[in-house]
C-alpha positions in Angstrom: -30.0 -11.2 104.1 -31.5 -13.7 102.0 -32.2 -17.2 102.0 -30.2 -19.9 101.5 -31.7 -21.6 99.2 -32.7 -18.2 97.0 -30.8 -18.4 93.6 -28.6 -15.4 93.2 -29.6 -12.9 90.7 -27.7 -13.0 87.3 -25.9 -10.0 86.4 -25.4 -8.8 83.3 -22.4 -6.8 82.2 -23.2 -4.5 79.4 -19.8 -3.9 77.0 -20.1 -0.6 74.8 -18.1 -1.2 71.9 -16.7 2.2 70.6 -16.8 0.6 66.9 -14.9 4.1 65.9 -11.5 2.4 67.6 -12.4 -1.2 65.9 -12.7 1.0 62.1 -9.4 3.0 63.0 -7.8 -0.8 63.6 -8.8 -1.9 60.2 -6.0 -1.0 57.8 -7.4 0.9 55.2 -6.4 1.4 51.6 -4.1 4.7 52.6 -2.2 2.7 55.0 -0.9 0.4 51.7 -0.1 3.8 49.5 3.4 4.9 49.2 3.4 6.8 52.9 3.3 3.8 54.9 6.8 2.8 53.8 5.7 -1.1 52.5 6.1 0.4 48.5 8.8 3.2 47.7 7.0 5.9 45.5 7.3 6.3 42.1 10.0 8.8 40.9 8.6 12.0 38.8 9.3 10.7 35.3 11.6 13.3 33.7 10.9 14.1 29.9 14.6 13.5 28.5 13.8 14.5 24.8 11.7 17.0 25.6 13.8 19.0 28.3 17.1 18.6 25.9 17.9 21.0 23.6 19.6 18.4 21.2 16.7 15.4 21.4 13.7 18.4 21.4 15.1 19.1 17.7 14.3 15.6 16.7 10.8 15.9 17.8 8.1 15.8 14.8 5.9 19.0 14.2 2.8 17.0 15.9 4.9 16.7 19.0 5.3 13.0 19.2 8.6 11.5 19.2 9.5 9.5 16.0 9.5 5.5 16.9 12.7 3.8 17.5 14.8 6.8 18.2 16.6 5.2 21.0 18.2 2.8 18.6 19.3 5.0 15.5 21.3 4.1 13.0 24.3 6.6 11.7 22.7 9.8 10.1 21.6 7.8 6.4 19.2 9.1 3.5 16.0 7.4 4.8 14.6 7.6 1.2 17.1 5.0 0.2 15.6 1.8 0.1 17.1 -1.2 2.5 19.1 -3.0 -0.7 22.4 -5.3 -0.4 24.3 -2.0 -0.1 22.7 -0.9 3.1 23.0 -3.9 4.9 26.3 -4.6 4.2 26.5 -1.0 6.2 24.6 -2.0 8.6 27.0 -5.4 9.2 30.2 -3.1 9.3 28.4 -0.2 12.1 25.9 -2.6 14.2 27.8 -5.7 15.6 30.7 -6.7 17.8 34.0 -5.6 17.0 35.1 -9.6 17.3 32.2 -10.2 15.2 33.2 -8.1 12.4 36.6 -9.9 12.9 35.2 -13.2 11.2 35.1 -11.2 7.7 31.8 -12.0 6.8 30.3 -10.6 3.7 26.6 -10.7 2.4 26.1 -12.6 -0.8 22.6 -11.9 -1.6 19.7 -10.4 0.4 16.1 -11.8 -0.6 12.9 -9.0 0.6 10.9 -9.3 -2.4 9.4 -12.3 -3.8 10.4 -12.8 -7.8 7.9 -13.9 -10.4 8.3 -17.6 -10.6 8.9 -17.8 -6.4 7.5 -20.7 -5.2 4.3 -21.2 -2.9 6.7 -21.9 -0.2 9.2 -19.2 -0.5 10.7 -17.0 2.2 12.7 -13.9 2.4 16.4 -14.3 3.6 20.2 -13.2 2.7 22.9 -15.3 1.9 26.3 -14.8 3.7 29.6 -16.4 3.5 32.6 -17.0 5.9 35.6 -17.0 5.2 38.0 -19.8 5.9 40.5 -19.1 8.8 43.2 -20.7 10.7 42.1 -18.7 13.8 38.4 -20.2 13.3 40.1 -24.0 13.5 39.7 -26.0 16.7 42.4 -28.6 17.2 42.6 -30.7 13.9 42.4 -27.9 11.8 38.4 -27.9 12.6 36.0 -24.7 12.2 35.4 -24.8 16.0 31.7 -24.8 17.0 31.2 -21.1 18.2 32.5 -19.3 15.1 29.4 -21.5 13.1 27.1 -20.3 15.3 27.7 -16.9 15.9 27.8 -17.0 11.4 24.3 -18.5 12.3 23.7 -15.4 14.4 24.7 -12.7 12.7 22.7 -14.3 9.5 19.6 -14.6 10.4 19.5 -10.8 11.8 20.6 -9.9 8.3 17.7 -11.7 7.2 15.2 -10.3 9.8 16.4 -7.1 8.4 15.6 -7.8 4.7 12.1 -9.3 5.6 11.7 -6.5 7.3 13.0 -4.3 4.8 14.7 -1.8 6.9 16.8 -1.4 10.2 14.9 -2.9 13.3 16.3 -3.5 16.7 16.1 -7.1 18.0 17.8 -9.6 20.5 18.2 -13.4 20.2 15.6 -15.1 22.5 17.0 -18.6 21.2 19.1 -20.6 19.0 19.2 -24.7 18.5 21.9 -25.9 16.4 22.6 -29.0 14.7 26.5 -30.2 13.5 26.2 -32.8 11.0 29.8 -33.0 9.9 33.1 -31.0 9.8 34.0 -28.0 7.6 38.3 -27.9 7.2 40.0 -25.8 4.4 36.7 -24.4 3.3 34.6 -21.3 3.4 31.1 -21.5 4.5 27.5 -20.1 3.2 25.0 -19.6 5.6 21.3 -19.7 3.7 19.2 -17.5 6.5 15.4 -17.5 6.2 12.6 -16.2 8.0 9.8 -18.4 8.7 7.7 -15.7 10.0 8.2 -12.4 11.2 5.9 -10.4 13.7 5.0 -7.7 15.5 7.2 -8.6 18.3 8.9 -12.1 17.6 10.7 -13.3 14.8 11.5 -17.3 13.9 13.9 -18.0 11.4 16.3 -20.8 10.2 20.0 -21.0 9.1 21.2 -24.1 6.9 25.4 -23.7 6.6 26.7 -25.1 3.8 30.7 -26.2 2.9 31.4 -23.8 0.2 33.3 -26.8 -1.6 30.7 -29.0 -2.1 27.7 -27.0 -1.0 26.9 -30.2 1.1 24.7 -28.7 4.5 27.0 -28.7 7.5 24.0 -27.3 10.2 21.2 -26.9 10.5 20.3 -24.0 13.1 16.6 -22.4 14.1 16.2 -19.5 16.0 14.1 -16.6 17.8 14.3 -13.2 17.9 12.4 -10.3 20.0 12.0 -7.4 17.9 12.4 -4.2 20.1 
C-alpha cells in the first residue's frame, strides 16, 4: 500500500494511429471522377458525318470536313463570285418569311474599294424599303420595328459583301437612333462595316427618306460571326 503522501505515478496511454484508415478518409481524386455520381459522364461523341452515308460524301479527299457545312447555302456554283446577284439570292433563301414580306431590294453592294475611294472608306450595300400602309403606325407613321429590322437585315448584307461571300452570324447588338418621321416615302438604308473580324463584326446603318435623302436613323450594331 503506499503512502499517503507518495504522488501517484503518471500513466501514459499510447494511441496507434493506423494512418492507412486516416489516407482511405481523405477523398482522393477518383472519388470526384464520373463514378462517384457529383458529375454525370460525358456521352461517347458520335461522328454524325462520318457514320452517314449522305454527309460521309461531302467529306474532302484529306478526310477533314469542309468548314461551315452545318450552315450551307442551296446547292450554288462556288466559282461564282459574291456580286449583287448573289446576294439578292441570298436575301430571298436566308431570312424570315415576314422579313422577306417588307420587299426589300438591294441597291448596290460595295466589297471592293474603287480607285479614287477615300482614306476613310468602308465596304457596305445599299438597300431600299418600300413604302407601305401595313409598315404605318397610327398617323400614317413607318412604325419603329419595321426601321430596324431594314437596319437588321442591311447590315448582314453588308457583313456579307465585306466579307465577300456567305458567312453565318447573329446579332449580338443594335442601338438605334429616330431623328424624325418617314410618311408616304420609301426608305434607303446606307449599311457599312466598320470592321470586320475573325469572330465579331461592328457596323453602322444611316436610313435615309428616299424623298429628300435627309437621314432618318442612325443605327450601330454587332454581330458574332459563326
Amino acid at each position: 500500500m503506499q503512502p499517503l503522501t507518495a504522488r501517484p505515478k503518471a500513466t501514459t496511454l499510447k494511441i496507434i494511429t493506423n494512418r492507412l484508415n486516416i489516407v482511405n478518409l481523405i477523398p482522393t481524386a477518383l472519388s470526384y471522377g464520373p463514378k462517384s455520381g457529383i458529375f454525370k459522364p460525358r456521352r461517347a461523341r458520335v461522328d454524325f458525318a462520318r457514320n452517314h452515308p449522305t454527309m460521309r460524301d461531302k467529306l474532302s479527299i484529306s478526310g477533314e470536313e469542309p468548314a461551315r457545312m452545318q450552315h450551307e447555302l442551296p446547292a450554288k456554283d462556288d466559282a461564282k463570285p459574291f456580286d449583287i446577284e448573289e446576294a439578292r439570292r441570298v436575301l430571298g433563301e436566308v431570312f424570315a418569311p415576314w422579313v422577306q414580306d417588307l420587299s426589300l431590294s438591294i441597291v448596290s453592294l460595295d466589297d471592293t474599294p474603287p480607285p479614287d475611294a477615300a482614306a476613310d472608306w468602308q465596304p457596305g450595300a445599299v438597300l431600299r424599303m418600300p413604302f407601305s400602309e401595313r409598315l404605318c403606325r397610327h398617323g400614317g407613321i413607318v412604325c419603329g420595328q419595321a426601321l430596324m429590322a431594314f437596319a437588321d437585315t442591311s447590315m448582314v448584307i453588308a457583313n456579307l459583301a465585306a466579307n465577300r461571300g456567305y458567312r453565318p452570324m447573329t446579332t449580338v447588338d443594335q442601338t438605334t437612333h429616330f431623328m424624325r418621321a418617314v410618311t408616304q416615302a420609301d426608305v434607303l438604308a446606307d449599311a457599312r462595316v466598320v470592321r470586320l473580324g475573325r469572330t465579331m463584326s461592328f457596323g453602322r446603318v444611316t436610313l435615309l427618306s428616299a424623298t429628300d435623302n435627309k437621314p432618318v436613323a442612325m443605327v450601330s450594331s454587332a454581330f458574332a460571326m459563326l
